[in-house]
mmCIF file of the N, C-alpha and C atoms, coordinates in Angstrom:
data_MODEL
# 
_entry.id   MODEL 
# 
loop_
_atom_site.group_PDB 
_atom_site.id 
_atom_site.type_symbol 
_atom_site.label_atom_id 
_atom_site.label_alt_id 
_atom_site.label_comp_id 
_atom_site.label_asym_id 
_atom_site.label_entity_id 
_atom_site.label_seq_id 
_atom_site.pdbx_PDB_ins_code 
_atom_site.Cartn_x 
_atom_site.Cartn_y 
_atom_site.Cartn_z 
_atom_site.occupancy 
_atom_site.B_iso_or_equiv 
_atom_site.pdbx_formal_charge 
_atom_site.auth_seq_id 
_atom_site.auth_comp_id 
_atom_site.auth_asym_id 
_atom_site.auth_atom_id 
_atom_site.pdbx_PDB_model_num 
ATOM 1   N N  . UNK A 1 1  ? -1.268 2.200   10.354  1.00 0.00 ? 1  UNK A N  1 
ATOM 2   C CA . UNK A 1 1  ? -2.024 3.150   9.589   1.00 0.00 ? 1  UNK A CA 1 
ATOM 3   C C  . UNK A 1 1  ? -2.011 2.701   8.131   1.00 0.00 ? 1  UNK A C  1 
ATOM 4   N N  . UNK A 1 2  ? -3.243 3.027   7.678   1.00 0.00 ? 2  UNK A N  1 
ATOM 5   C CA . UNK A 1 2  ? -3.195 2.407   6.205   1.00 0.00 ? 2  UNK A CA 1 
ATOM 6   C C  . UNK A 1 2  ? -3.590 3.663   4.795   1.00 0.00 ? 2  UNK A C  1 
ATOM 7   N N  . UNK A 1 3  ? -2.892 4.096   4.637   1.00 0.00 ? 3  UNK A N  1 
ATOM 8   C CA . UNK A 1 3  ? -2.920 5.284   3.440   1.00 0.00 ? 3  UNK A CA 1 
ATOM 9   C C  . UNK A 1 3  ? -3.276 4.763   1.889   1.00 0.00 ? 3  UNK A C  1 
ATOM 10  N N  . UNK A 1 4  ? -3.746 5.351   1.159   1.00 0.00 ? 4  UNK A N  1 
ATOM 11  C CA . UNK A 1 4  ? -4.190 4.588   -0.192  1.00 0.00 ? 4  UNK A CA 1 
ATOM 12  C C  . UNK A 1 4  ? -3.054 6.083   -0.815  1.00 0.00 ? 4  UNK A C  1 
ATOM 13  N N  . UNK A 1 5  ? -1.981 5.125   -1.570  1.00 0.00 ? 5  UNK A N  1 
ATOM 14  C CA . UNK A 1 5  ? -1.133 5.955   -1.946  1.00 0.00 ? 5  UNK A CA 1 
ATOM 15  C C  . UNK A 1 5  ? -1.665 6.203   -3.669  1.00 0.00 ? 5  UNK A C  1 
ATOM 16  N N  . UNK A 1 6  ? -1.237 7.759   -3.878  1.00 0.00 ? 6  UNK A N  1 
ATOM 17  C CA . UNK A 1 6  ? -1.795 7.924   -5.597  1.00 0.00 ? 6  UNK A CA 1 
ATOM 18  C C  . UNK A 1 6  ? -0.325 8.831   -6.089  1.00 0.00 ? 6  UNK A C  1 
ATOM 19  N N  . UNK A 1 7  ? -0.406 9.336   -6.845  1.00 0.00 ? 7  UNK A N  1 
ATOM 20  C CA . UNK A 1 7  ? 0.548  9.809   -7.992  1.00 0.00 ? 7  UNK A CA 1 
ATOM 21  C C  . UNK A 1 7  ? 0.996  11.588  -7.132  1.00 0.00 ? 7  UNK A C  1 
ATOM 22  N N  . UNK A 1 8  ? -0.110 11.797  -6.613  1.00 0.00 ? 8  UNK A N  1 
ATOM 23  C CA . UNK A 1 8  ? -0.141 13.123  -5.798  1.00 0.00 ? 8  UNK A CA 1 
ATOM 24  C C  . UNK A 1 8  ? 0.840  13.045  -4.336  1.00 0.00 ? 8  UNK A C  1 
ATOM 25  N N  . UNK A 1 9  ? 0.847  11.610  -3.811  1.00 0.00 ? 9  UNK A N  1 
ATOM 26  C CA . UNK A 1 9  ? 1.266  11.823  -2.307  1.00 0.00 ? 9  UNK A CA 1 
ATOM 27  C C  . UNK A 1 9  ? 2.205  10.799  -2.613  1.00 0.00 ? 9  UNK A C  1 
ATOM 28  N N  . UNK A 1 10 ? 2.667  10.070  -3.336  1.00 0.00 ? 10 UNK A N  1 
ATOM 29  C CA . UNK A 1 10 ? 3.836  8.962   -3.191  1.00 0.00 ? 10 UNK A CA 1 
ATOM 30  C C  . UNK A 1 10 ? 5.130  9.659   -2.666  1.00 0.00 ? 10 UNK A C  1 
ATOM 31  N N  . UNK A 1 11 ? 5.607  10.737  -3.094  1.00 0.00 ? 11 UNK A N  1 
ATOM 32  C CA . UNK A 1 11 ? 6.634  11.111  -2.366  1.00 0.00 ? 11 UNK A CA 1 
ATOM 33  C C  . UNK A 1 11 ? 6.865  11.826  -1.698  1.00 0.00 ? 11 UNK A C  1 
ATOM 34  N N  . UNK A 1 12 ? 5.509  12.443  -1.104  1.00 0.00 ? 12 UNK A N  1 
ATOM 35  C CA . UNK A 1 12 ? 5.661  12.595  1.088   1.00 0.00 ? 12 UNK A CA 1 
ATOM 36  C C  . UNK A 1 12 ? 5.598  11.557  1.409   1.00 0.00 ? 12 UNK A C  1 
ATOM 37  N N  . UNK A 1 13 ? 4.633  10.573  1.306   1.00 0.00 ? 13 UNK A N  1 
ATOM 38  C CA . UNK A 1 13 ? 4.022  8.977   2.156   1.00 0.00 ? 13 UNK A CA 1 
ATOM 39  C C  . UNK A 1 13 ? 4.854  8.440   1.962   1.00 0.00 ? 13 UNK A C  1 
ATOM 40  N N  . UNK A 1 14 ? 5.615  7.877   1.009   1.00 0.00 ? 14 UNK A N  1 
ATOM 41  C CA . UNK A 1 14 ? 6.994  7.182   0.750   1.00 0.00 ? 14 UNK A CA 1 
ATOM 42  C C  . UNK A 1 14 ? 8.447  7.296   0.824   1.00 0.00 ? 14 UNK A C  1 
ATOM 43  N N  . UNK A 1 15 ? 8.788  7.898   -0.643  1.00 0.00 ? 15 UNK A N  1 
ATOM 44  C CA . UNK A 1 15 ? 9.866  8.856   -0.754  1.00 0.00 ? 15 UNK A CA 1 
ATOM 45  C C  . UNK A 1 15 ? 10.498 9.144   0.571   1.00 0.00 ? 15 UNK A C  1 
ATOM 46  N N  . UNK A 1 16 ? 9.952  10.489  1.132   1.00 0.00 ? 16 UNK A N  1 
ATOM 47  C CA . UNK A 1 16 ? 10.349 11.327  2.850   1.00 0.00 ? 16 UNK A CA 1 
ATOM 48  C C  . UNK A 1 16 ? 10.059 10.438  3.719   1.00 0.00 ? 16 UNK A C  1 
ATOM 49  N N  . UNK A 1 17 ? 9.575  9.153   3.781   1.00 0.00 ? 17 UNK A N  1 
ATOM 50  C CA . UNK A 1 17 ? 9.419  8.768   5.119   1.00 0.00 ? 17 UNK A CA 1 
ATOM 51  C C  . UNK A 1 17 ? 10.376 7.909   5.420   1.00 0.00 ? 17 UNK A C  1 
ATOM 52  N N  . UNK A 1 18 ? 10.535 7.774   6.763   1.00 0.00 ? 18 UNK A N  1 
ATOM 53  C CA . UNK A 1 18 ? 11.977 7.060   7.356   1.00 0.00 ? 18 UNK A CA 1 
ATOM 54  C C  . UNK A 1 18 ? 12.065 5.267   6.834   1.00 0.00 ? 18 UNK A C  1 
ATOM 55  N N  . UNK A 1 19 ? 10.083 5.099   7.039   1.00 0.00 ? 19 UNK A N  1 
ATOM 56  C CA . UNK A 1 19 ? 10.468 3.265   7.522   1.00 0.00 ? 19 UNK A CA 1 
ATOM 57  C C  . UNK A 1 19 ? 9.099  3.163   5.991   1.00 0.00 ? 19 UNK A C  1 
ATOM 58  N N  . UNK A 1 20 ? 9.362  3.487   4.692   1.00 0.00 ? 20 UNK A N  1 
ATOM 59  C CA . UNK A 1 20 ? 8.376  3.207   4.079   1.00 0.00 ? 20 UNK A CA 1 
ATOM 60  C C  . UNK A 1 20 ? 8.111  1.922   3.719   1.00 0.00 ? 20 UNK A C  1 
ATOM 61  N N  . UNK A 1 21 ? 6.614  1.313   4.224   1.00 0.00 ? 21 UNK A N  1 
ATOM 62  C CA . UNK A 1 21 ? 6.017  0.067   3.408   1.00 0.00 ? 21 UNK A CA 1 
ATOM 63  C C  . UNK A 1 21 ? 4.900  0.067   2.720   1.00 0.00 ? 21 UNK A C  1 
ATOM 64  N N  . UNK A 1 22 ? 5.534  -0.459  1.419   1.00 0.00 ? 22 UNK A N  1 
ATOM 65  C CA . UNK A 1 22 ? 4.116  -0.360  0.589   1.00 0.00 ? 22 UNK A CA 1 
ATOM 66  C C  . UNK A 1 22 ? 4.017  -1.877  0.136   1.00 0.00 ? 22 UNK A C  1 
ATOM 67  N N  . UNK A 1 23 ? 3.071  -1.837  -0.378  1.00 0.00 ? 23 UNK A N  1 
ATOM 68  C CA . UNK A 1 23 ? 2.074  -3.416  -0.345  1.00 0.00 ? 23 UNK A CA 1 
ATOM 69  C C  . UNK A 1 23 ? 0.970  -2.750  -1.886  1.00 0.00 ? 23 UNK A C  1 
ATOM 70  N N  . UNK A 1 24 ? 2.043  -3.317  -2.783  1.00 0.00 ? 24 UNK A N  1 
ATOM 71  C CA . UNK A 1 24 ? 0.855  -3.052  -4.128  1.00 0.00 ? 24 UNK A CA 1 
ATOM 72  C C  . UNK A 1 24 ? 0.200  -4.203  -4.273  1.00 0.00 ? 24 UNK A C  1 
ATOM 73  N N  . UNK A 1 25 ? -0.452 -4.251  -4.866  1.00 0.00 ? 25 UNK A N  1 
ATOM 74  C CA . UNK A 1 25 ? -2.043 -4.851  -5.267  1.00 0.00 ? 25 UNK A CA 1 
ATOM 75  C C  . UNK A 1 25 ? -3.147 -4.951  -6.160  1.00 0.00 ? 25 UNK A C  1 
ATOM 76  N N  . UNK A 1 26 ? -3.616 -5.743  -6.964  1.00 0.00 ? 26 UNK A N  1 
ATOM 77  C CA . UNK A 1 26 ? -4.374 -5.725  -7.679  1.00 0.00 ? 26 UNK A CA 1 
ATOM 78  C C  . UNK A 1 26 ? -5.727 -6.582  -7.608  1.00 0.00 ? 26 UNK A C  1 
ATOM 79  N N  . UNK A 1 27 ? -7.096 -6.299  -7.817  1.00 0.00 ? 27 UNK A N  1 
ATOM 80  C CA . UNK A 1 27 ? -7.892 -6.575  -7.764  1.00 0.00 ? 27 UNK A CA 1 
ATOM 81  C C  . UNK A 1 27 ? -8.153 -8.538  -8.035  1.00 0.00 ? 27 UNK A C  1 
ATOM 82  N N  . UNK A 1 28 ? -7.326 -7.911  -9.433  1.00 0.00 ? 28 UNK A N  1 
ATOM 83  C CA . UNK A 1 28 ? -7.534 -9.610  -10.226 1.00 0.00 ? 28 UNK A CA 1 
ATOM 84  C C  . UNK A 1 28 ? -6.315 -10.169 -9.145  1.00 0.00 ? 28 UNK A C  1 
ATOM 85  N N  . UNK A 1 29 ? -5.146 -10.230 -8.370  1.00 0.00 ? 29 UNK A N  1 
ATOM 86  C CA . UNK A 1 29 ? -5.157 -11.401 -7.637  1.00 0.00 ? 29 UNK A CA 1 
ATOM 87  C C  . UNK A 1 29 ? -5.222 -12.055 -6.463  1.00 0.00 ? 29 UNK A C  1 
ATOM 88  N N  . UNK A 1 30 ? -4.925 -13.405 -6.554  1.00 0.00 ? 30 UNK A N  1 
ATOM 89  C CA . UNK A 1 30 ? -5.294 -14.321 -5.701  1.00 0.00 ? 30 UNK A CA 1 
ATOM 90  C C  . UNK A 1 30 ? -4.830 -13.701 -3.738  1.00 0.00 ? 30 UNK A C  1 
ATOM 91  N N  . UNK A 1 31 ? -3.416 -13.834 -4.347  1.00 0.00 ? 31 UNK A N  1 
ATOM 92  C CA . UNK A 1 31 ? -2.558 -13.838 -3.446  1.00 0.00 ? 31 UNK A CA 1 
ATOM 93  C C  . UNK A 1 31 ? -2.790 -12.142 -2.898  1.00 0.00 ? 31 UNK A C  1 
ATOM 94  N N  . UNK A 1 32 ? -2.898 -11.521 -3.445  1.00 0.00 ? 32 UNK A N  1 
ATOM 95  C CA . UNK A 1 32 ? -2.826 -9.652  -2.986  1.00 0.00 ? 32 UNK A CA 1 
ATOM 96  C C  . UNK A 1 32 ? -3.777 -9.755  -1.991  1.00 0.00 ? 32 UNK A C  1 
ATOM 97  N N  . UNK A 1 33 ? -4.666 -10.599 -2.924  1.00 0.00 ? 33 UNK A N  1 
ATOM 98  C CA . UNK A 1 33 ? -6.600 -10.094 -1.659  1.00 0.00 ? 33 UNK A CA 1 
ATOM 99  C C  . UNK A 1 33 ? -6.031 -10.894 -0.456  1.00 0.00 ? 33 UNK A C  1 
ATOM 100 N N  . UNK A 1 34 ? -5.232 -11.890 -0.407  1.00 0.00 ? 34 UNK A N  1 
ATOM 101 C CA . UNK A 1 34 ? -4.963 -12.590 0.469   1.00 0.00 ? 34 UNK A CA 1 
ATOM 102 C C  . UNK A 1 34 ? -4.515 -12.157 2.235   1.00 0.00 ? 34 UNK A C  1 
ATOM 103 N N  . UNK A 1 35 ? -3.606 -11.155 1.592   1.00 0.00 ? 35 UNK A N  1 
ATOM 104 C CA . UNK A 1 35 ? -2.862 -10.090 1.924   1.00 0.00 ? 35 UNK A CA 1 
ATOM 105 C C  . UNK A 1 35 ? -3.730 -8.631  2.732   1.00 0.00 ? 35 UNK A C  1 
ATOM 106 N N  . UNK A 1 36 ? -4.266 -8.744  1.609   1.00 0.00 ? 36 UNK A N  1 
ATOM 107 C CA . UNK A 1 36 ? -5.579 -7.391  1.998   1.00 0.00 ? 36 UNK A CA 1 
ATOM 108 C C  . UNK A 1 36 ? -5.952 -7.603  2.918   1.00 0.00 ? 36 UNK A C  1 
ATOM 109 N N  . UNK A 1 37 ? -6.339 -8.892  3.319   1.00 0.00 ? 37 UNK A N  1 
ATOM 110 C CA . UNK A 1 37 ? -7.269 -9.416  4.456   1.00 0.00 ? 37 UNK A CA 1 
ATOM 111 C C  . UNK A 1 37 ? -6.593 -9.046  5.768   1.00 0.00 ? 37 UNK A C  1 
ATOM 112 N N  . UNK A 1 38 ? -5.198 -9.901  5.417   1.00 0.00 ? 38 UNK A N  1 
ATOM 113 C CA . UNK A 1 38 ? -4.415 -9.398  7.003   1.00 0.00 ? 38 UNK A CA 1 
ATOM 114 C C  . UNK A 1 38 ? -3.716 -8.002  7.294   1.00 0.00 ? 38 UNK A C  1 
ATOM 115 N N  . UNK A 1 39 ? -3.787 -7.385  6.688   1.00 0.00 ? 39 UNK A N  1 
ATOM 116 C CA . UNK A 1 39 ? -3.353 -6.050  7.017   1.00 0.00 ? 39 UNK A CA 1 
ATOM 117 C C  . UNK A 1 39 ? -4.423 -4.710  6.518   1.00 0.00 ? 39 UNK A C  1 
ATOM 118 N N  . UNK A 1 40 ? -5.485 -5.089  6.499   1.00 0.00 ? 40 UNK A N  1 
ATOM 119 C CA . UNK A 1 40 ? -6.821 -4.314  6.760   1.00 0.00 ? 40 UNK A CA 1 
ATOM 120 C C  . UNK A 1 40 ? -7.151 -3.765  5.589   1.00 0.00 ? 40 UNK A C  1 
ATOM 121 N N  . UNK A 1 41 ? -7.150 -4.173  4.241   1.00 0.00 ? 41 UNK A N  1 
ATOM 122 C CA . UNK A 1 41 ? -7.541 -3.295  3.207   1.00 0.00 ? 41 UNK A CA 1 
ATOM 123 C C  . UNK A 1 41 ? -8.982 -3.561  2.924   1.00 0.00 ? 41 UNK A C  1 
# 
């Protein structure tokens, strides 16, 4: 499942959850979009 985490839900989606993974990211790089690709962003 892929959630777009913001300032409102980071600590239900994160914080409270048992197995949290987050995957930050930025537009400008190389390597993130890289990333994006294989895990569906």
């Amino acid at each position: 499942m892929i959630l777009e985490i913001t300032g409102q839900n980071f600590e239900d989606e994160v914080l409270k959850s048992d197995l949290p993974v987050v995957n930050f990211w930025a537009l400008w790089c190389g390597r993130c979009l890289m990333v994006a690709s294989l895990i569906g962003k």
